[in-house]
C-alpha positions in Angstrom: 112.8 102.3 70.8 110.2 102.5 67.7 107.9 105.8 67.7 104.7 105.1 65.5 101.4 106.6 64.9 98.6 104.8 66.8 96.7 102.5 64.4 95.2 99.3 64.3 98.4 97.9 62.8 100.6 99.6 65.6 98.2 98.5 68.3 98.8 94.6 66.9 103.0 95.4 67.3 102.4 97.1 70.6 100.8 93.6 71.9 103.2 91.6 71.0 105.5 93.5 73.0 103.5 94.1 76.0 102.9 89.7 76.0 106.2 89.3 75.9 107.1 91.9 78.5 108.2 95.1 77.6 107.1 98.2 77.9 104.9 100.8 75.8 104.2 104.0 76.1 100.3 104.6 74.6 97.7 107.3 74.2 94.8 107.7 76.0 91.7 110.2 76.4 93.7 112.1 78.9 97.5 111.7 78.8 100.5 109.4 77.6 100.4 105.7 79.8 103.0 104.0 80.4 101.8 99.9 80.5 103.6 96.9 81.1 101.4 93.4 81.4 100.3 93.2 85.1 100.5 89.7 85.3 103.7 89.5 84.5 105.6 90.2 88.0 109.2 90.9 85.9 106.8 93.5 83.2 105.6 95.6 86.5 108.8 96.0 88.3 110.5 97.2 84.8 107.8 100.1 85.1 108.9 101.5 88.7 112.5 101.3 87.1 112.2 102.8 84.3 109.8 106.4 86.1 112.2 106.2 89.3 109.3 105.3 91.5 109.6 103.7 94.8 107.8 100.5 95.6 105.1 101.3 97.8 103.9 103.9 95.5 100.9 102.4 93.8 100.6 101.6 90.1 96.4 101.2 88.7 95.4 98.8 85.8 93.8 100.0 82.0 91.6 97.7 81.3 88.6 97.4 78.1 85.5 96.5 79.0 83.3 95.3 83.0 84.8 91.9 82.2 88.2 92.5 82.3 87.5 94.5 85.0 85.9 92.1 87.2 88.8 90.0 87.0 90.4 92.1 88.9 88.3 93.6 91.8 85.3 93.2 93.7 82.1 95.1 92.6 79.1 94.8 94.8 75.7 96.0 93.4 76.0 99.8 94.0 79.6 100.0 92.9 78.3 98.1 89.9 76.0 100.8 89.1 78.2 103.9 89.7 81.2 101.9 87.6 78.8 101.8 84.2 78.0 105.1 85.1 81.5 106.3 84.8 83.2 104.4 82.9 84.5 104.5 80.2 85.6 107.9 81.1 88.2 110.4 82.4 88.6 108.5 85.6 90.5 105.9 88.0 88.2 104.1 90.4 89.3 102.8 93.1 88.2 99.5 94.7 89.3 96.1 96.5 91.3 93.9 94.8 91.4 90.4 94.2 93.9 87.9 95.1 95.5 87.5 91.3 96.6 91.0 91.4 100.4 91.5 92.6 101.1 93.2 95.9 103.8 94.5 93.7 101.1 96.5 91.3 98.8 98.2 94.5 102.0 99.3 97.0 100.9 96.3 99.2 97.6 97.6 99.4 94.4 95.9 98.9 93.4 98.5 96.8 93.6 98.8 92.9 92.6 102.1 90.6 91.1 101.2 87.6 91.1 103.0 84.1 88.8 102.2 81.6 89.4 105.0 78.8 86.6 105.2 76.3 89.4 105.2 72.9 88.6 103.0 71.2 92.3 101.9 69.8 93.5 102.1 73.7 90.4 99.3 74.2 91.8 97.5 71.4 95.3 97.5 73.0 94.2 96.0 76.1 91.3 94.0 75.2 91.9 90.9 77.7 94.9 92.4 78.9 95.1 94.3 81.4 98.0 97.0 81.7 99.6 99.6 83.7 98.1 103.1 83.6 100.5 104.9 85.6 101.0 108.2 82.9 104.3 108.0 81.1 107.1 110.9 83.1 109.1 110.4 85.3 108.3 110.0 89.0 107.6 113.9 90.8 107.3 114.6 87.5 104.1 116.4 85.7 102.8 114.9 82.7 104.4 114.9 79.4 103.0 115.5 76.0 106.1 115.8 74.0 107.0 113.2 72.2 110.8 114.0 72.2 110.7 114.2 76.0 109.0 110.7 76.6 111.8 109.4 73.6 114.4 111.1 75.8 113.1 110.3 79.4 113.0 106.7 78.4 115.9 106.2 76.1 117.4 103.7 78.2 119.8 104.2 80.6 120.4 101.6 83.4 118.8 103.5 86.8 119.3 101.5 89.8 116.4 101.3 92.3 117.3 100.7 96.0 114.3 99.9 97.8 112.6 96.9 98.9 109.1 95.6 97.1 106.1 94.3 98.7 106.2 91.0 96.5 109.8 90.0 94.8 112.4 90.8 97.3 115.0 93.2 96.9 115.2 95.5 93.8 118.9 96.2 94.2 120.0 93.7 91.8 117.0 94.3 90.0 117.9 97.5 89.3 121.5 96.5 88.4 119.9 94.3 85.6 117.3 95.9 84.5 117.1 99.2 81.7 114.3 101.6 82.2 114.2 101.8 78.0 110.7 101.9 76.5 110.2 99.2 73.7 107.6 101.6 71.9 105.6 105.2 71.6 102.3 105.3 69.9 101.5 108.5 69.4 98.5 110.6 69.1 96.6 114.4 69.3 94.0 113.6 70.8 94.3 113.6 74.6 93.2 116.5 76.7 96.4 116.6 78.3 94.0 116.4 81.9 94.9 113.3 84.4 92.2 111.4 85.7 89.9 112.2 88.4 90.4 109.6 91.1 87.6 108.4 93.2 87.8 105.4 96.1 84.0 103.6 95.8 86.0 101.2 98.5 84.5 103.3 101.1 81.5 104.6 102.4 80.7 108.0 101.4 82.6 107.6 98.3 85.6 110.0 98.1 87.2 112.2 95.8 91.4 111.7 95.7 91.9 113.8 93.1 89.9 115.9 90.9 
């Protein structure tokens, strides 16, 4: 595990890592994220391992700009309009997904939560890719500031999983496999320390998961 300062030169190494599937723990406006490519089925179920989350737990996606986002759910005119009102900003939006998105990623749900943070090195991370945006603890866990926690937390260990995944089959061996070590910490002193607000537009009236 490598623990750097968030730069435009880190951001580059962190990319690298994240294409070719491992994991990275990165600052945004609000806490530590924990991001693993989402289209890369092997990338996603590394991140349930590795917080001790169960499958049908939802994960959301941090993405840079409306394009990315589009690729990955539907927007109809009014959700449009209250998206670029919002975002980028302190919040995960909820709306329907489309089919490229993993069953894996949502819990089985046809839902996905979106994060669009307005840092401008987080946009540079995942500028036409898409990541996880689950924060960085454990699962149950509150979220973690500390740098020598997140080190410790994910050091490495093996932790089995035994559940069963919407999309892949069964984790058990997965688990076996599988370490929950990060690859690499960017770090910053900037977040609020605040999670998200969390809204579902995917209904009508709109409603308010977590403030």
């Amino acid at each position: 595990m490598k623990i750097l300062p968030i730069s435009a030169k880190s951001i580059r190494f962190a990319r690298q890592i994240i294409k070719r599937g491992g994991l990275v723990i990165y600052p945004t406006e609000t806490v530590y994220g924990l991001g693993a490519d989402i289209s890369n089925l092997a990338a996603v179920k590394k991140i349930f391992v590795a917080k001790g989350r169960k499958f049908n737990k939802p994960l959301s996606a941090m993405v840079a700009n409306l394009a990315d986002l589009k690729k990955l759910v539907y927007l109809n005119k009014e959700q449009e309009t209250i998206v670029n009102g919002l975002l980028p900003g302190p919040f995960t939006l909820i709306l329907r997904k489309k089919r490229i998105v993993f069953n894996l990623l949502t819990g089985g749900s046809p839902k996905l939560g979106i994060r669009w943070s307005p840092d401008k090195l987080c946009q540079q991370l995942v500028r036409h890719l898409p990541i996880t945006a689950t924060s960085a603890n454990l699962s149950d866990q509150g979220s973690v500031l500390s740098i020598k926690k997140l080190a410790k937390d994910f050091s490495g260990r093996v932790d089995p999983v035994r559940d069963r995944s919407p999309q892949g089959g069964r984790s058990r061996a997965f688990g076996r496999a599988v370490s929950n070590g990060v690859d690499l910490i960017l770090t910053s002193k900037r977040m609020s320390g605040q999670l998200s607000r969390v809204i579902d537009l995917s209904v009508k009236p709109w409603r308010i998961l977590r403030q």
